[in-house]
C-alpha positions as CSV (number, residue, x, y, z in Angstrom):
1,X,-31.1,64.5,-33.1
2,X,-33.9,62.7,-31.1
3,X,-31.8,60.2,-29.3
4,X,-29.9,63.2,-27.7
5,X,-33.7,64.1,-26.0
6,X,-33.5,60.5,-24.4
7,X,-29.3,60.0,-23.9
8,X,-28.8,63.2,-22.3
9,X,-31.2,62.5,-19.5
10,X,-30.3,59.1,-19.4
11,X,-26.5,60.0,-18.7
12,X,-27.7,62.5,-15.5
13,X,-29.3,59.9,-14.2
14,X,-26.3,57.5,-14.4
15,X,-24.6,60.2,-13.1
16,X,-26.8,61.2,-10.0
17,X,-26.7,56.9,-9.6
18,X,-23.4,56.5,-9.3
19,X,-22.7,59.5,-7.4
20,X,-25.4,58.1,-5.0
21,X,-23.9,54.9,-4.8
22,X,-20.3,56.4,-4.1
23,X,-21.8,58.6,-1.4
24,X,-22.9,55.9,0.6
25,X,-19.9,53.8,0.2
26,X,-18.5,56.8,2.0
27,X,-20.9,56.9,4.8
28,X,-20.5,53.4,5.7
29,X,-17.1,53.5,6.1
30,X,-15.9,51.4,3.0
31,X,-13.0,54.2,2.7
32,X,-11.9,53.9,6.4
33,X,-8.8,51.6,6.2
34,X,-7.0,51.4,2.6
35,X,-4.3,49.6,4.1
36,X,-5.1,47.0,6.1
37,X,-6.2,44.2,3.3
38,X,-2.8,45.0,2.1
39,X,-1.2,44.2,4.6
40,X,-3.0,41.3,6.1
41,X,-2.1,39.6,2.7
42,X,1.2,40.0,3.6
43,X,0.9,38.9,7.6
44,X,-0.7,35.5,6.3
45,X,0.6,32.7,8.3
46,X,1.3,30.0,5.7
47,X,2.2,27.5,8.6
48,X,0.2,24.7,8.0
49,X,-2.0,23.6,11.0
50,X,-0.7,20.7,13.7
């Protein structure tokens, strides 16, 4: 029972962590364009060079 007194403040700390980490992710705009990796991968020019 005396693990739960150091887990359960543990895990909202985790918790407040991540949720920190994912709020700025937002902030700085990692979120803004889910497509365009996706299709740059595609557009590749596999050419080779001259």
């Amino acid at each position: 029972m005396d693990i739960v007194y150091l887990l359960v403040p543990l895990s909202v700390v985790l918790a407040f962590i991540i949720g920190g980490v994912f709020w700025w992710a937002v902030r700085r705009g990692q979120f803004e364009d889910l497509e365009g990796p996706a299709h740059r991968i595609i557009m590749d020019d596999d050419r080779p060079e001259q």
